[in-house]
C-alpha positions in Angstrom: 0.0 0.0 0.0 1.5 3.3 -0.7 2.5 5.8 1.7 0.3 9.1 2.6 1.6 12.3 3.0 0.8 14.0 6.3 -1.6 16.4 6.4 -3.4 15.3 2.9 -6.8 13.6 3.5 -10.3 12.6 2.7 -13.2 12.9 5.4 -16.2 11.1 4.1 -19.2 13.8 4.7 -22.3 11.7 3.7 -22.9 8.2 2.5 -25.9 7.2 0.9 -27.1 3.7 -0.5 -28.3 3.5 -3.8 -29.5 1.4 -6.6 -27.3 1.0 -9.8 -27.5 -0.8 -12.9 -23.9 -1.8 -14.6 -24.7 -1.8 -18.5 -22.5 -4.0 -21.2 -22.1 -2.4 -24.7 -20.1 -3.0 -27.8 -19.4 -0.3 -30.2 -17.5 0.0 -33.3 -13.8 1.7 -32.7 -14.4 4.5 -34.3 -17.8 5.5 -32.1 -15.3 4.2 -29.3 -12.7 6.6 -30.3 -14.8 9.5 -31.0 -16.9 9.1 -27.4 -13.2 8.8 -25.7 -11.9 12.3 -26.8 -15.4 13.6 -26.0 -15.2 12.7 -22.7 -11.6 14.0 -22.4 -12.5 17.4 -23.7 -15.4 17.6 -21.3 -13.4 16.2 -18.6 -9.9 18.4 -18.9 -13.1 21.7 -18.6 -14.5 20.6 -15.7 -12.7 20.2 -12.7 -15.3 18.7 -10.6 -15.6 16.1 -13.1 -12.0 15.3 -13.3 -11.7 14.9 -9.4 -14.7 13.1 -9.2 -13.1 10.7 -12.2 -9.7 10.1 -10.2 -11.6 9.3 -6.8 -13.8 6.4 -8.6 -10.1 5.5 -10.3 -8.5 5.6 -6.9 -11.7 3.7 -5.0 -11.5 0.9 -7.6 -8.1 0.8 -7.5 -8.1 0.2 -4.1 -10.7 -2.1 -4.6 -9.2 -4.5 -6.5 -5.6 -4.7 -4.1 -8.3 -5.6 -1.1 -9.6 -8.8 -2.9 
């Protein structure tokens, strides 16, 4: 597990339960491609949105060295 600096945190406000559906779909590479930078341009505007894409990267991450 790697090493936290002091002083650099997350406190966990509010949890809530919810229900969530985990959808399967194949696309063509091109589509794939196209949707990718999308989401990259949106992503690099919006800070909220990139945070909130490296916590559910970090979470998983995580995840997966728990198992």
């Amino acid at each position: 597990m790697k090493k936290r600096k002091a002083g650099k945190y997350i406190d966990v406000v509010k949890t809530e339960e919810c229900k969530s559906v985990k959808i399967t779909v194949n696309v063509d590479d091109d589509l794939y491609e196209t949707l990718a930078e999308a989401g990259r341009q949106h992503i690099i505007k919006d800070k909220k949105a990139c945070f909130e894409y490296a916590l559910n990267k970090a979470l998983l991450e995580m995840l997966e060295e728990l198992k």
